[in-house]
TIZA-585466 format. One record per residue (C-alpha): residue in three letters; x, y, z. Coordinates in steps of 0.1 Angstrom, whole numbers, plus 2048, in hexadecimal, padded with zeros to 3 digits. Each point is the difference from the previous one (the first is absolute). Example, Ala and Ser with C-alpha at 12.3 -4.5 7.8 and 13.67 -1.06 7.14 Angstrom:
ALA87B7D384ESER80E8227F9
***
This chain:
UNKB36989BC9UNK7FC7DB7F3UNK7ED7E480FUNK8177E380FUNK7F17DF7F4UNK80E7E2815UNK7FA7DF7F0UNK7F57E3814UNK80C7E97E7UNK8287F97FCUNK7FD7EE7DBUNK8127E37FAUNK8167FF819UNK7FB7F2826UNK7F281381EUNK815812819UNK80280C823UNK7F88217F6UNK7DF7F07EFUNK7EF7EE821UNK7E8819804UNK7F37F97DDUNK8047DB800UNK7E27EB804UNK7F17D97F5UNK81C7EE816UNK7F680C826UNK7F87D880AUNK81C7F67EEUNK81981380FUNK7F67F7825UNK8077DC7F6UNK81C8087F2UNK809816821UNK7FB7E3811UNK8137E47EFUNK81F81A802UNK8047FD822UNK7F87E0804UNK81A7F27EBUNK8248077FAUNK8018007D9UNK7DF8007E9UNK7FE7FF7DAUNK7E781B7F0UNK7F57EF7DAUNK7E580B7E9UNK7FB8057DAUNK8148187F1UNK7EB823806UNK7EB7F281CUNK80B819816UNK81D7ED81AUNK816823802UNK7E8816801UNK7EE7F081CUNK8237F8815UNK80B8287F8UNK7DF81180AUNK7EC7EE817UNK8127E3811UNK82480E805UNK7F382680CUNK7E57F081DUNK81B7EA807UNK81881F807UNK7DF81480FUNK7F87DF818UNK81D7EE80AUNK81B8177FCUNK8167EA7E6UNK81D8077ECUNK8027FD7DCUNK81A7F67E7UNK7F08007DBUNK80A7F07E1UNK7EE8107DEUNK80F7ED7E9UNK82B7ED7F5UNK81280F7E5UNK8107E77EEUNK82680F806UNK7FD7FC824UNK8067E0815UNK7E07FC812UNK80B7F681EUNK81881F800UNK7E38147F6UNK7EA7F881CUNK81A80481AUNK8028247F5UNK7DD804803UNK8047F5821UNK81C81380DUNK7F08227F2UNK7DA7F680DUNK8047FA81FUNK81B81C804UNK81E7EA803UNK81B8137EFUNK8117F27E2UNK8027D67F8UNK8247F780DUNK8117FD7DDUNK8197E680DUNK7E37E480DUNK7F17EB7E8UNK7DC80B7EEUNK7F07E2819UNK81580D81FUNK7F881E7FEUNK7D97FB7FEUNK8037EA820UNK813818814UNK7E681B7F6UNK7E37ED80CUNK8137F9820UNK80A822805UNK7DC80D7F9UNK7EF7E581CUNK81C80881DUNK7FC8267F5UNK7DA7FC807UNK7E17E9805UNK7EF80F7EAUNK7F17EA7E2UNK8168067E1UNK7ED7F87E0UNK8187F87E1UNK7E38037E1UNK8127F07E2UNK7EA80A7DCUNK8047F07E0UNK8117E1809UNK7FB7F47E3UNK8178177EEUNK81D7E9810UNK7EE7DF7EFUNK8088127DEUNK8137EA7E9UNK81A81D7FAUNK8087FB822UNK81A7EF80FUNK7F57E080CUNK81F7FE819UNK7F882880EUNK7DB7F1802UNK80B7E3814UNK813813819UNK7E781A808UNK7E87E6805UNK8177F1818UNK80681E813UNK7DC805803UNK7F97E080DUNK81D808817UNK7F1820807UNK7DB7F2809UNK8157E581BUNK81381B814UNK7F17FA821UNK7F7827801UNK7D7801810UNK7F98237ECUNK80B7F87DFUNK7E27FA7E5UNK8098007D9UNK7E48017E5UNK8087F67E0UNK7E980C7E0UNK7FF7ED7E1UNK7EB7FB7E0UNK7E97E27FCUNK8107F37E1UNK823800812UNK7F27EA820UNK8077DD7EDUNK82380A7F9UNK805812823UNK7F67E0813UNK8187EA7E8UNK817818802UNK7FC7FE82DUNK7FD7DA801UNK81A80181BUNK7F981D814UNK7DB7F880EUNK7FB81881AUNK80081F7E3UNK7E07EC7F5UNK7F47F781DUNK7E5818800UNK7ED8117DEUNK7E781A7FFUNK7F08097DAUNK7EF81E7F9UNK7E97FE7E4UNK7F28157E9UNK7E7813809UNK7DC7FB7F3UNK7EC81B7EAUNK7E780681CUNK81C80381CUNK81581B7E6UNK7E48127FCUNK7F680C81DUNK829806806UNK8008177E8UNK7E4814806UNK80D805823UNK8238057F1UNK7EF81F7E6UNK7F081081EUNK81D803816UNK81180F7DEUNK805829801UNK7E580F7F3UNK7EB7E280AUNK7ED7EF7E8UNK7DF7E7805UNK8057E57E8UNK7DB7EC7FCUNK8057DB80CUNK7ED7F07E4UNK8138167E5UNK8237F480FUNK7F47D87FFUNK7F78057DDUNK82780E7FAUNK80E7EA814UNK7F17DF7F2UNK8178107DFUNK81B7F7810UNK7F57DE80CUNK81A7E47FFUNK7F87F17DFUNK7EE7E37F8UNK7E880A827UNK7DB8037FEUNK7F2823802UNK7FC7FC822UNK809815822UNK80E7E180AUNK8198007E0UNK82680B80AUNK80C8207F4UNK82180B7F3UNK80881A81CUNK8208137E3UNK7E58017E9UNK7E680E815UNK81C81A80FUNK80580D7DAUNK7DF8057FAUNK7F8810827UNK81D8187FCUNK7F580F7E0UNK7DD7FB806UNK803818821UNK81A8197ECUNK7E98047E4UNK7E480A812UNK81681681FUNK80880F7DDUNK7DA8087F1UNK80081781EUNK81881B7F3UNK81E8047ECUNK82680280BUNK7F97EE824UNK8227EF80FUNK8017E080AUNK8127EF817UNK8037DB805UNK7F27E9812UNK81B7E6802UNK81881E80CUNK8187FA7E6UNK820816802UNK8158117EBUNK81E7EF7EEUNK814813814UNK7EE7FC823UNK7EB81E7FFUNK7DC7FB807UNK7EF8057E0UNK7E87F17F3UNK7EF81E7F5UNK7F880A7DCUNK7E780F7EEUNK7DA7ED7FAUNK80B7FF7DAUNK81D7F4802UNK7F47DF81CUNK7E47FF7E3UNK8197F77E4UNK80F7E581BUNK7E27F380BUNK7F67EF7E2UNK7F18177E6UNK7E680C81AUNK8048277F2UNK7FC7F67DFUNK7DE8057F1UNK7FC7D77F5UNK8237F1811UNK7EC7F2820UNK7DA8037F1UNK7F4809822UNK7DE8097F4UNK7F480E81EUNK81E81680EUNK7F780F823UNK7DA7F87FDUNK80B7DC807UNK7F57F17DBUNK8057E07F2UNK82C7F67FCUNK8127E77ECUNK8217F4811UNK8107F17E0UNK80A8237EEUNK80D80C823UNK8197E0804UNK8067FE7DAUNK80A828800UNK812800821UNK8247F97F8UNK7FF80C7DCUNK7F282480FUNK81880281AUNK81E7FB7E8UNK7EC8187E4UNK80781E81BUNK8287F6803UNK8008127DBUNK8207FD7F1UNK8097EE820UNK7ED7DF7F5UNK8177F07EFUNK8177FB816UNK7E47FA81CUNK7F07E57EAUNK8277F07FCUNK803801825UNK7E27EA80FUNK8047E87E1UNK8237FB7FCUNK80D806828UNK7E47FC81BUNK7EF7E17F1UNK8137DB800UNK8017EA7E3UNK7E57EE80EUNK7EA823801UNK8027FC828UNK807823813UNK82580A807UNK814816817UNK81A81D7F5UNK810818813UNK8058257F1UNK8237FD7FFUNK7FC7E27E6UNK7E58137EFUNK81B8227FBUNK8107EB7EEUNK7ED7F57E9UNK7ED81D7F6UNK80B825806UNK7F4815822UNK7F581C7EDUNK7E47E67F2UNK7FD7E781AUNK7F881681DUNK7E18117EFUNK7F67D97F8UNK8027F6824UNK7EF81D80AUNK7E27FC7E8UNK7FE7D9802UNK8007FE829UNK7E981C801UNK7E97EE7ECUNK8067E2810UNK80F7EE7E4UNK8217F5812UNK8037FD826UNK81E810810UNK8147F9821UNK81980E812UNK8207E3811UNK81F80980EUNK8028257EEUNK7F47F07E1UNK7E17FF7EDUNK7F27E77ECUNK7DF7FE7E7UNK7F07E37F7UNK7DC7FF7EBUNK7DF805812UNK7F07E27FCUNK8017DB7F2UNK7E680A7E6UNK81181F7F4UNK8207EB7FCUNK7EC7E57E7UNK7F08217EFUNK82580D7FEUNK8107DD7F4UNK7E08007E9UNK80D81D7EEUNK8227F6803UNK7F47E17EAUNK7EE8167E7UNK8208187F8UNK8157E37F9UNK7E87EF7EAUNK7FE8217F0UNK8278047FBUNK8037E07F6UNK7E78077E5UNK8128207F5UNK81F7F07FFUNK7F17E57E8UNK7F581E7EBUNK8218127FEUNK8117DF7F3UNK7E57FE7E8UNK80B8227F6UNK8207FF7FCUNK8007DD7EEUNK7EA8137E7UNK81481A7FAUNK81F7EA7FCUNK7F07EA7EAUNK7F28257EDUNK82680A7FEUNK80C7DB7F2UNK7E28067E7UNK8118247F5UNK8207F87FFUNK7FB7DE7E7UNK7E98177EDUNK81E81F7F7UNK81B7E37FCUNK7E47F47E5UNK7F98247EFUNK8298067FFUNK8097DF7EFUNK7E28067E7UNK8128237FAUNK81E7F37FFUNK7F67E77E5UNK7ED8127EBUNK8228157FDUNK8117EA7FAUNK7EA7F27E3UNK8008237EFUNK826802801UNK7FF7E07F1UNK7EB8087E0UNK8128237FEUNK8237ED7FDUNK7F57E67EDUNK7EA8137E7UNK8178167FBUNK7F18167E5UNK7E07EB7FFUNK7E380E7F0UNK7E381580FUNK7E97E4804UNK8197EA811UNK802817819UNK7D980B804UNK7FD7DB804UNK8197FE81AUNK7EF81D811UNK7DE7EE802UNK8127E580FUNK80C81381AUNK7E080F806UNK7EB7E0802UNK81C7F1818UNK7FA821819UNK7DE7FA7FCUNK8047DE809UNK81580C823UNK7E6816805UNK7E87E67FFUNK8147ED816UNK80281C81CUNK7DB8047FFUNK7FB7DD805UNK8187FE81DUNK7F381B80DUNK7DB7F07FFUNK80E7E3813UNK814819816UNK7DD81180DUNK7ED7E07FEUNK8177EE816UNK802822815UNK7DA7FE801UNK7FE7D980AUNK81880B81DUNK7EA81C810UNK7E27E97FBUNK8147E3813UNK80A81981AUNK7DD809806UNK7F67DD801UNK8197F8818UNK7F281F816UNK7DC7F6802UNK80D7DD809UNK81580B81CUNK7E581A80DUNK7E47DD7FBUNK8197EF813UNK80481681AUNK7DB805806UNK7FA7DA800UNK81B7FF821UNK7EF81B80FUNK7E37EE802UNK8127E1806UNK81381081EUNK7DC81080CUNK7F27DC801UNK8207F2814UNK7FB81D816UNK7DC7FA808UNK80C7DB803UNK81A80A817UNK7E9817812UNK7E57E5805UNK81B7E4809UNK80C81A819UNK7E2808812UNK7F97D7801UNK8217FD80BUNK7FA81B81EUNK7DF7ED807UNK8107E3802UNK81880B819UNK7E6814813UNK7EF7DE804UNK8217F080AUNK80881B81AUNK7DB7FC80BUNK8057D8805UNK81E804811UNK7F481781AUNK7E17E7802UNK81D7E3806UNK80F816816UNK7E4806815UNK7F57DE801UNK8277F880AUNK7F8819820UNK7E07EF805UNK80C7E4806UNK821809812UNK7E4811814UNK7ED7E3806UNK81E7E7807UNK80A81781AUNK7DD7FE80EUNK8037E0802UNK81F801811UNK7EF812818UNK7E67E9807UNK8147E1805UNK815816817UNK7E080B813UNK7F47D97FFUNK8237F380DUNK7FA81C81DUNK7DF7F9808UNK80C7D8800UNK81F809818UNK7E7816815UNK7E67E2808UNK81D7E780CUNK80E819814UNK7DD80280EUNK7FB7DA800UNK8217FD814UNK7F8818819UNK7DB7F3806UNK8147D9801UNK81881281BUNK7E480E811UNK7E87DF803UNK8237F1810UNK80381D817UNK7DE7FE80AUNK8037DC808UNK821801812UNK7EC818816UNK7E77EE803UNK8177E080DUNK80D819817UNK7E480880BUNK7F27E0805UNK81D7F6811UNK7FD81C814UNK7DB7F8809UNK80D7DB80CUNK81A80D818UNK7E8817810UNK7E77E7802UNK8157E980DUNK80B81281CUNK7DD80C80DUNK7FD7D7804
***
């Protein structure tokens, strides 16, 4: 009977419930994050693109939340572009938090109110509504009107007076300018921001080492081995540091085949079975295929240089490039006849214009490529974690994995169109040649049948008018007629000389051309490597910068409490003091009322004293 290999590491695609056990690096985080929750009715998730927002919302925070405070979720993955968003998340809604179906006659905005309301009189317990990928709705192929009116009803949303309701909103870093533009008006959806950065190459690390020995079989992955790999997938342009940020997709890539490779040096033919608990296309719980086959989707690790994992289960040196170069192009390699039309599907329908990820539902996808073929594709690709599936309203709906595999995939969507382009250049070359070959042909018979024609004709001629000529006439005549064949065969040679020669200058421009275009294409490679490492750089001092902001502002906004703090102190104080003053004239009027008291008595008295004196006299 086979071993069962469980793999710690999902690939590039985000953490699930299913994964908390094997989720680690973000424990401090996500008690912050906990906390600011339920403190506050709405709170806006940002981080760089890969940093890890879902994955730390869908396996750490949301599940303690459930474990802890007994909340109710309603979850938001991701908004296809044919659905009305607002419509979309009222769904989500009804179905989450077991509300039956969205009333069809009530308005998208309606509807999501009444839902919320129905949910808090149904029951005090907290209802979370975790919204990913906002910035999918911030696309330019969307609707700026649809945008505007789910923004609205979320701000509406976030004002119902309902104590329980908390919304989370999840968005990329790059996005947050436009987002806060784009929510100018509605102030208490960014009233509160929480940003989870990447994390660093010592903090990942250590995560994955616990992550590789709560894998099945368990492996011990040597701390100072991992570092090495994981500075590999540094952000660019970061010392070669612990304290350097790593690029979490990458690192997954490299973890997942890292562990399969070596769960695979152990014997031959074990099953795996996911540790992202990926289903079936059709609901099943699969996830399970042979250690060859997760091999070939793993990036190359089976193959005997694909990863260049020198060191295999003895824990030797690995290089992380081959394994992220090789991962997409292996998986598609084991679609066989299949990749084609895989390869035409993430370039041409799950990747914008822009190379930014997209939604589609299977029922768009059937139509544009056969079941017979797409279902085998959607089985391979999810398994290996290349597209992300998800399941709305008796619908399912695939989007790719990662942002990084959708610039890899728009990468090579680039490269076959510069490609076709530069085959259809070549065919019109082609054909112009052989049109211009057939002109060539054609002027060169009309040629050879008027020369027949006339040297015919010049014969006939000297027969009719020699008559009866002599012998010699007509010898002469004959070499005449030879010497002008000879001269049209001259002629053809010559034009046919010029024929191949021009034929010849055309092949030789073609290949010009060729090593022109290919010199051109390698100079914007390296031009497009540069603005990516320029980008990259202007990036990261783009995040600093906004790290630094984010760190001023809470300074400011500490300082603000500070000295709300100390105003109300002070407040205090002069309250205390205008006591204290009230307390001594109260005392000076009752020791004033008491000096009078005493001396009334004492009049009395002495009056007293007088009578009684005066009657003893």
């Amino acid at each position: 009977m086979s071993a069962l290999v469980i793999n710690p590491f999902p690939g590039p695609q985000p953490y699930r419930a299913s994964d908390r056990a094997r989720f680690y690096g973000r424990e401090e985080m996500s008690y912050h994050l906990q906390g600011s929750l339920l403190a506050n009715r709405c709170i806006t998730v940002y981080g760089p693109s890969g940093a890890g927002k879902s994955s730390l919302m869908r396996a750490a925070v949301i599940p303690a939340l459930v474990d802890d405070q007994d909340i109710s979720v309603a979850r938001i993955d991701g908004w296809p572009e044919d659905q009305e968003p607002t419509r979309w998340l009222a769904q989500a809604v009804y179905a989450d938090l077991g509300l039956g179906e969205a009333p069809a006659e009530m308005s998208a905005e309606d509807a999501l109110l009444s839902a919320a309301k129905r949910a808090a009189r149904r029951s005090s317990r907290i209802m979370l509504l975790y919204l990913d990928q906002i910035e999918q709705i911030l696309y330019a192929s969307r609707s700026v009107g649809a945008s505007e009116a789910f923004f609205d009803s979320l701000n509406r949303l976030v004002e119902l007076p309902v104590r329980n309701l908390r919304v989370a909103l999840s968005l990329r870093e790059d996005y947050l300018g436009r987002f806060r533009d784009r929510l100018r008006d509605h102030r208490r959806l960014l009233d509160h921001g929480f940003r989870v950065g990447p994390l660093t190459v010592g903090e990942i690390s250590a995560a994955v080492c616990q992550a590789a020995a709560a894998g099945e079989p368990p492996q011990a992955w040597d701390l100072e081995q991992m570092t090495a790999l994981m500075l590999q997938v540094r952000v660019p342009g970061q010392a070669a540091t612990e304290e350097a940020e790593a690029q979490s997709a990458y690192a997954q890539v490299v973890c997942r085949a890292l562990f399969q490779q070596r769960a695979g040096s152990g014997g031959e033919g074990g099953r795996v079975m996911y540790g992202s608990g990926v289903a079936s296309r059709r609901g099943g719980a699969s996830g399970r295929e042979s250690a060859a086959d997760v091999a070939g989707a793993s990036g190359g690790e089976g193959a005997s240089d694909g990863a260049r994992m020198s060191g295999g289960a003895s824990g030797g040196e690995v290089e992380a490039e081959p394994i992220l170069r090789g991962y997409l192009e292996t998986t598609l390699d084991a679609l066989g006849p299949l990749r084609g039309s895989a390869q035409l599907l993430l370039e041409d329908h799950l990747v914008t214009a822009d190379g930014s990820r997209t939604l589609r539902t299977e029922k768009e996808l059937l139509r544009l490529i056969p079941e017979k073929e797409l279902s085998p594709i959607l089985t391979a690709l999810e398994a290996a974690a290349i597209l992300h599936a998800e399941e709305h309203q008796g619908s399912r709906y695939f989007e790719i994995g990662h942002d990084w595999l959708a610039r890899r995939v728009f990468e090579h969507r680039q490269q076959r169109e510069r490609e076709e382009e530069q085959r259809r250049r070549e065919e019109e070359q082609h054909r112009e040649f052989l049109r211009q070959r057939t002109e060539v042909e054609a002027r060169l018979a009309k040629e050879r049948w008027k020369r027949r024609r006339l040297v015919v004709l010049s014969i006939a001629s000297v027969a009719l008018a020699a008559g009866a000529g002599a012998l010699g006439i007509w010898a002469w005549e004959q070499k005449h007629a030879a010497e002008l064949a000879y001269r049209a065969a001259e002629e053809q040679t010559q034009f046919a000389r010029e024929r191949q020669a021009r034929a010849r200058a055309a092949e030789w421009d073609a290949l010009r051309q060729k090593q022109l275009a290919e010199a051109e294409k390698l100079r914007a490679e390296a031009e497009k490597q540069r603005a990516e490492g320029e980008k990259q750089r202007a990036e990261a001092e783009a995040e600093r910068a906004r790290a630094a902001a984010e760190v001023a502002r809470r300074a400011r906004d500490a300082a603000q409490r500070a000295e709300q703090m100390a105003r109300a102190a002070a407040d205090k104080a002069r309250a205390a003091e205008l006591r204290a003053r009230a307390e001594e004239q109260k005392a000076s009027r009752a020791a004033a009322e008491e000096r009078r008291s005493k001396e009334r008595l004492e009049k009395l008295i002495e009056k007293a004293a007088g009578r009684i004196e005066g009657r003893l006299n």
